[in-house]
Residue frames relative to the residue before (quaternion, step in Angstrom):
aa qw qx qy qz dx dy dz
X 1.0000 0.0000 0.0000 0.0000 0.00 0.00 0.00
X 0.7739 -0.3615 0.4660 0.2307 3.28 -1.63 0.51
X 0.1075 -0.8033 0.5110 0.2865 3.78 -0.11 0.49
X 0.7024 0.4323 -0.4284 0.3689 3.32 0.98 -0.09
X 0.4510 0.5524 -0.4651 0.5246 3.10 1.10 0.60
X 0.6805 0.5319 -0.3036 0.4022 3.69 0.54 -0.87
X 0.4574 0.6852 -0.2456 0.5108 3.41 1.85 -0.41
X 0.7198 0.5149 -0.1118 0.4520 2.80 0.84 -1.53
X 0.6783 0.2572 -0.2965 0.6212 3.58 0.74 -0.81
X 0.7087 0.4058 -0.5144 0.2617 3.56 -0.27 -0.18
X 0.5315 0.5425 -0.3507 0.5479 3.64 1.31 -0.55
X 0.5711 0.5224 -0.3541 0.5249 4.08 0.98 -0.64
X 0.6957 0.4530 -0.3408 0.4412 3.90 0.70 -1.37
X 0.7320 0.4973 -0.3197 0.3386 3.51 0.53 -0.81
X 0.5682 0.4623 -0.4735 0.4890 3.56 0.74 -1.04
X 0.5286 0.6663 -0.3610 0.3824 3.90 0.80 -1.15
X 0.8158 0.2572 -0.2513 0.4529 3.83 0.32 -1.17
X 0.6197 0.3865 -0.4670 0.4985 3.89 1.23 -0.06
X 0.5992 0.5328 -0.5434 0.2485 3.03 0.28 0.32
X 0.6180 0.4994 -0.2893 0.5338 3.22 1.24 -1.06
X 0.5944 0.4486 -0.4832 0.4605 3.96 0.94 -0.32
X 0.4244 0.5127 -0.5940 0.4519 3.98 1.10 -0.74
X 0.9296 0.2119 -0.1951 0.2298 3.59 -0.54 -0.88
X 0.5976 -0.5997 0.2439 0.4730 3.46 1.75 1.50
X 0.7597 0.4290 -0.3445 0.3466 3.65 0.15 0.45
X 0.5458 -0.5831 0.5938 0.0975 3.80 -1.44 0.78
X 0.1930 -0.7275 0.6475 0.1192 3.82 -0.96 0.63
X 0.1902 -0.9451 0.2456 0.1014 3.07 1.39 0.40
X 0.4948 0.3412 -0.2647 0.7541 3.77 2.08 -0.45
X 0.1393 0.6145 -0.7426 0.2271 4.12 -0.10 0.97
X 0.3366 0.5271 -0.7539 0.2013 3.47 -0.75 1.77
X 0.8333 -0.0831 0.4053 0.3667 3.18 -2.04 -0.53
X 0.8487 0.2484 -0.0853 0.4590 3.10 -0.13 -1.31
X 0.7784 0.3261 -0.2718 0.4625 3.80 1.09 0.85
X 0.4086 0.4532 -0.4817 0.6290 3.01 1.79 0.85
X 0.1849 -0.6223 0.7560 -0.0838 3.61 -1.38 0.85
X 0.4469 -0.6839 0.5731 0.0649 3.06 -1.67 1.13
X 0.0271 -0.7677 0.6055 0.2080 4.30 0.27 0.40
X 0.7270 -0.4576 0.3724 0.3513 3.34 -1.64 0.86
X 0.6717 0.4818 -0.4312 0.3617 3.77 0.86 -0.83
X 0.6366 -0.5281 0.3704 0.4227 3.64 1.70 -0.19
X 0.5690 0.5225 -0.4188 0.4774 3.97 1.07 -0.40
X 0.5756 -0.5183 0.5520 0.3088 3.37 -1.49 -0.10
X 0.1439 -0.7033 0.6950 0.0416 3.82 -0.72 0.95
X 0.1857 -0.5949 0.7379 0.2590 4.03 -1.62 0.15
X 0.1951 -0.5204 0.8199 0.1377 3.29 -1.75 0.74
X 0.7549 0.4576 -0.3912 0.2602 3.44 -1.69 0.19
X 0.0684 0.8913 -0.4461 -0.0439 3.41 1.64 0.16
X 0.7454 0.4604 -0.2593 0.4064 3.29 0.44 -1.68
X 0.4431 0.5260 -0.5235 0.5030 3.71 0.50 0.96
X 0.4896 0.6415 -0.5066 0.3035 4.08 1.33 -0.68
X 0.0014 0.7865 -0.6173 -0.0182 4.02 -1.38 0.56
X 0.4801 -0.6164 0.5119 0.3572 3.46 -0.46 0.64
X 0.5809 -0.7149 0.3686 0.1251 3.20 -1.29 1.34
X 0.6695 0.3660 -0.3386 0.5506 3.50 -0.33 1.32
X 0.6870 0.4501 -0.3830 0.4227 3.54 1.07 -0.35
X 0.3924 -0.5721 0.6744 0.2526 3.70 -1.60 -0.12
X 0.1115 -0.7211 0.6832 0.0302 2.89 -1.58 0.88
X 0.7474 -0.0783 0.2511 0.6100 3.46 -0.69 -1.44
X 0.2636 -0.8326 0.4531 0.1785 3.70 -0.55 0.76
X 0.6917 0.4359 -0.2308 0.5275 2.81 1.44 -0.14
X 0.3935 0.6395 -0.5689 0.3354 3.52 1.11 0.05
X 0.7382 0.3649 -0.3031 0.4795 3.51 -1.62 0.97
X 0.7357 -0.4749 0.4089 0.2569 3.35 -2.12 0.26
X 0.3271 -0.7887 0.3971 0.3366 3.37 -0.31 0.53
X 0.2100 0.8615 -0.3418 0.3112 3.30 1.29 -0.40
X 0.8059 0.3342 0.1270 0.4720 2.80 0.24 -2.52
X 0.7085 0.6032 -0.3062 0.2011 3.47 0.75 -0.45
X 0.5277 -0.6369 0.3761 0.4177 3.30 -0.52 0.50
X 0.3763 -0.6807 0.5357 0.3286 3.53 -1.13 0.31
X 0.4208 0.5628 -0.5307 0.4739 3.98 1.05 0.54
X 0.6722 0.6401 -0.2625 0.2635 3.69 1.03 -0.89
X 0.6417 0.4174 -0.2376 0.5980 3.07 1.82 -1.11
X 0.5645 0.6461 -0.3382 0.3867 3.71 1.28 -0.78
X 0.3444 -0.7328 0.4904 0.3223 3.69 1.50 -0.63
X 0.5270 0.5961 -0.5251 0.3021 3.61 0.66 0.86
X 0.5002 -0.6362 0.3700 0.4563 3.75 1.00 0.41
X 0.5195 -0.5853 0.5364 0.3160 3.15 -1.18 0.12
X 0.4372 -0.6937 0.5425 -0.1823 2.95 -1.94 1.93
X 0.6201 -0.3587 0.4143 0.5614 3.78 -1.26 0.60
X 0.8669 0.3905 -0.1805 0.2520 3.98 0.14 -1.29
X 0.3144 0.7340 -0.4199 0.4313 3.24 1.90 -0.18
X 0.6861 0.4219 -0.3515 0.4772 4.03 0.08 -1.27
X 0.7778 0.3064 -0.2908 0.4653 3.78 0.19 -1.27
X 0.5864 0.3822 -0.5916 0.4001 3.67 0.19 0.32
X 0.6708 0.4270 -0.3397 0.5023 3.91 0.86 -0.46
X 0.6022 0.3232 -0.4990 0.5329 4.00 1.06 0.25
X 0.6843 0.3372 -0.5230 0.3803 3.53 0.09 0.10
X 0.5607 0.4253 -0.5958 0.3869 4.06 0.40 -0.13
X 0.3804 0.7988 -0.3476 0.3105 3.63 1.03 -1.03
X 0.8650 0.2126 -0.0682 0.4494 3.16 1.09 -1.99
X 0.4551 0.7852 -0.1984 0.3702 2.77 1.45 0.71
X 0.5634 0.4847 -0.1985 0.6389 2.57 1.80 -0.87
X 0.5706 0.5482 -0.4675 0.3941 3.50 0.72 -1.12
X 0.6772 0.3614 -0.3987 0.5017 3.96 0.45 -1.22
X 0.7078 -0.5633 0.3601 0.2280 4.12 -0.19 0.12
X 0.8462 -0.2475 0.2465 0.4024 3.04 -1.64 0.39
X 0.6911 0.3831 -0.2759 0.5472 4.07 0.09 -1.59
X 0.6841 0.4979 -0.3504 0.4016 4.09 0.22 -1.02
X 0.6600 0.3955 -0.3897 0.5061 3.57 1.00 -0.70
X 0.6851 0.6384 -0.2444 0.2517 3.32 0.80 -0.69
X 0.6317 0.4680 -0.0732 0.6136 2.98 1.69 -0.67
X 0.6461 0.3440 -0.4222 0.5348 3.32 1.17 0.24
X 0.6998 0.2566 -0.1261 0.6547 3.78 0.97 -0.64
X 0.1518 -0.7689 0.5886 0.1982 4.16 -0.18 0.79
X 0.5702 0.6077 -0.4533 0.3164 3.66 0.24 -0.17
X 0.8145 0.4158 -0.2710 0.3006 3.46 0.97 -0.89
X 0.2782 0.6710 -0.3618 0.5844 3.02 1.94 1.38
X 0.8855 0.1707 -0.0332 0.4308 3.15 0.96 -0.57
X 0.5280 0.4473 -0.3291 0.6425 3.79 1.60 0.09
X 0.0888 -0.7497 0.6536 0.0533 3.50 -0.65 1.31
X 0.8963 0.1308 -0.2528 0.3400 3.81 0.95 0.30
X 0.9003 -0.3952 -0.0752 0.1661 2.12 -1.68 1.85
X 0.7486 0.2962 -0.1084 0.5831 2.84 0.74 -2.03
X 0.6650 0.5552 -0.4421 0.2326 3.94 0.29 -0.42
X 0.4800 0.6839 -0.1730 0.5215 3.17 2.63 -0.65
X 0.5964 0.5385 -0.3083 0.5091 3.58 1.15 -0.99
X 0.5811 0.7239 -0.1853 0.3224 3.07 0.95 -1.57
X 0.7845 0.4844 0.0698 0.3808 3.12 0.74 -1.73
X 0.6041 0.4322 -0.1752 0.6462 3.65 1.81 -1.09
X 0.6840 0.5114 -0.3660 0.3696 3.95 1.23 -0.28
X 0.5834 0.5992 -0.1901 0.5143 2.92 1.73 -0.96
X 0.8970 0.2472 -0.1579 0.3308 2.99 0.75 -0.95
X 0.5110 0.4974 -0.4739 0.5166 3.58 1.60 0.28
X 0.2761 0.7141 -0.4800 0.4283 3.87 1.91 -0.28
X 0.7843 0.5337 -0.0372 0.3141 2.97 -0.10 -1.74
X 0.1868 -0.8187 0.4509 0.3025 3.38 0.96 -1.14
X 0.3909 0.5818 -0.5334 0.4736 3.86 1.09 1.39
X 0.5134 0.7155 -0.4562 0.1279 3.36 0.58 0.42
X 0.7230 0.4872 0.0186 0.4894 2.98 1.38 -0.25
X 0.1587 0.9664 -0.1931 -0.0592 2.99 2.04 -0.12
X 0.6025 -0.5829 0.2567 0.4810 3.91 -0.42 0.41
X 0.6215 0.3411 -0.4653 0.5300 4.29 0.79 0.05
X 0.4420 0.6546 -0.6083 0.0782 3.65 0.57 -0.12
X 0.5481 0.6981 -0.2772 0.3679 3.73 1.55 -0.69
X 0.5180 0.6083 -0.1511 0.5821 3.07 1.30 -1.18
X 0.6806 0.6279 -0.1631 0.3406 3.66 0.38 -1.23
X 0.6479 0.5948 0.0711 0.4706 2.54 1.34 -1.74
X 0.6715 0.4843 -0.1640 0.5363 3.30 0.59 -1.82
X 0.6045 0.6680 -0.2971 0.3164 3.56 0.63 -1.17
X 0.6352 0.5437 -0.2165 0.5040 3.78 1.32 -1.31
X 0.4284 0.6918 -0.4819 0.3250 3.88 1.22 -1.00
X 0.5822 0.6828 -0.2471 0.3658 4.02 0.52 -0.51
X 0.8130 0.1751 -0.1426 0.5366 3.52 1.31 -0.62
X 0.4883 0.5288 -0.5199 0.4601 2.79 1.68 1.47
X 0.3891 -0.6351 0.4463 0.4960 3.80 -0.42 0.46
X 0.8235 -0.2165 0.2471 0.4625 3.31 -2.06 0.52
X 0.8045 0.4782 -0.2220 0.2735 2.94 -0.49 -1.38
X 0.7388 0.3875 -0.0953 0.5431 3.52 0.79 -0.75
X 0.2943 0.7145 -0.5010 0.3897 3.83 1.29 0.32
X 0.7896 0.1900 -0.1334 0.5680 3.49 -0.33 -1.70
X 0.7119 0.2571 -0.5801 0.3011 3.61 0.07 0.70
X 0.4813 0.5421 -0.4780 0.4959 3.83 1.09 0.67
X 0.6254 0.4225 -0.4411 0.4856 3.60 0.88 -0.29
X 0.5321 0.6244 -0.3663 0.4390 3.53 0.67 -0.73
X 0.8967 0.0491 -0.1943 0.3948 3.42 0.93 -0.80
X 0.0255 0.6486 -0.6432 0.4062 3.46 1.80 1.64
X 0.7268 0.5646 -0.2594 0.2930 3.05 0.18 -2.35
X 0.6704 0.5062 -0.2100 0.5002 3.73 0.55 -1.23
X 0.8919 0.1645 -0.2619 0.3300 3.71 0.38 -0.15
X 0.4913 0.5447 -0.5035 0.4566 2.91 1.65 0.52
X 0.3777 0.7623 -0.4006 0.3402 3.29 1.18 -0.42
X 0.7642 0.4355 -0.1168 0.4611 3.15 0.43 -2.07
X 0.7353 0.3838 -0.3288 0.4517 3.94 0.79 -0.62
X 0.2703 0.6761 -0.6380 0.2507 3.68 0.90 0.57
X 0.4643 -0.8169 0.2870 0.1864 3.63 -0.86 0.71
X 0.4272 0.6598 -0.2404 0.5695 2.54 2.55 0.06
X 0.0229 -0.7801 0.5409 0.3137 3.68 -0.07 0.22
X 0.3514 0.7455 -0.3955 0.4053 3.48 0.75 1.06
X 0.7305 0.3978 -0.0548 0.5524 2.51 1.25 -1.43
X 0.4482 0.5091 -0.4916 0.5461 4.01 1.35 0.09
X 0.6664 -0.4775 0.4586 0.3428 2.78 -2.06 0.57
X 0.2218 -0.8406 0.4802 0.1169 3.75 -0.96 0.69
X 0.7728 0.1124 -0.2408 0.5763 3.37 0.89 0.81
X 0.6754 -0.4846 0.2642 0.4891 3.86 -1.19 0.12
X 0.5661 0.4966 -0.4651 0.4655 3.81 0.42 -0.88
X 0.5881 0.5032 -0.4472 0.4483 4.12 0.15 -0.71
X 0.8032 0.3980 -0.1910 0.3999 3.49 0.18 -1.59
X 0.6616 0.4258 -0.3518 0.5073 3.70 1.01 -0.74
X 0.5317 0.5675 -0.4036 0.4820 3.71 0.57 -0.45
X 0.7530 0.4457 -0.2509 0.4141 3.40 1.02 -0.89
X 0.7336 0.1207 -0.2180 0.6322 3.68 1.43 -0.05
């Protein structure tokens, strides 16, 4: 995709999950494959009946592990920061295959499935998912975008490490934070 498009939806996903926090609740299955583009061009969620009132626990394992917060497997219910750690993996994927890869090395190198699931619970458990060169990693790809399109791929390095701090304290906690960040 287009990174100024990927801008575009990730600034669209967020206004999307405060809202639903404006009205105390979590979409709690926030992947790829439940974010939808509407013709006017914003971001819509499908999968509603996954929505929970913020602070509770449900199934910890409902949803993509990818995307999941690491409070979710930790059993602390889902939080204001729970949704925006699952929109930034979200945008992560959108930026591809090498971008995930460089934020999480293993999924370069585990070709199965379950030993991969396995491995992102344990290890976003744990709090190594994200690890401290993953930025670096990351930053490194900026090269096989033309000029022009550099400082808007850092903008959205910057934006998704943000969101995978393991603190959801430590994520940005409202839109001005996150847009400042792309």
């Amino acid at each position: 995709l287009d990174l100024d498009l990927i801008v575009d939806l990730a600034k669209s996903m967020c206004v999307r999950v405060f809202q639903l926090q404006d009205q105390g609740v979590a979409h709690r299955n926030f992947k790829p494959a439940n974010v939808v583009r509407r013709p006017d061009g914003e971001v819509g969620l499908i999968d509603i009946d996954t929505l929970e009132h913020l602070g509770e626990h449900y199934d910890p394992l409902l949803g993509n592990p990818w995307c999941m917060p690491p409070e979710r497997y930790q059993g602390k219910g889902t939080t204001h920061g729970s949704e925006i750690h699952s929109v930034g993996m979200v945008t992560a994927n959108m930026m591809g295959e090498k971008f995930m890869e460089a934020l999480y090395p293993p999924l370069a190198t585990v070709s199965d499935p379950k030993l991969l699931r396995s491995w992102l619970i344990k290890d976003k458990t744990e709090g190594n998912f994200v690890d401290a060169d993953a930025k670096e990693r990351a930053d490194s790809l900026v090269t096989t975008y033309p000029e022009e399109q550099q400082m808007v791929y850092r903008g959205l390095v910057n934006f998704v490490i943000a969101c995978a701090n393991q603190e959801p304290k430590d994520r940005p906690q409202n839109l001005q934070d996150l847009n400042g960040l792309l």
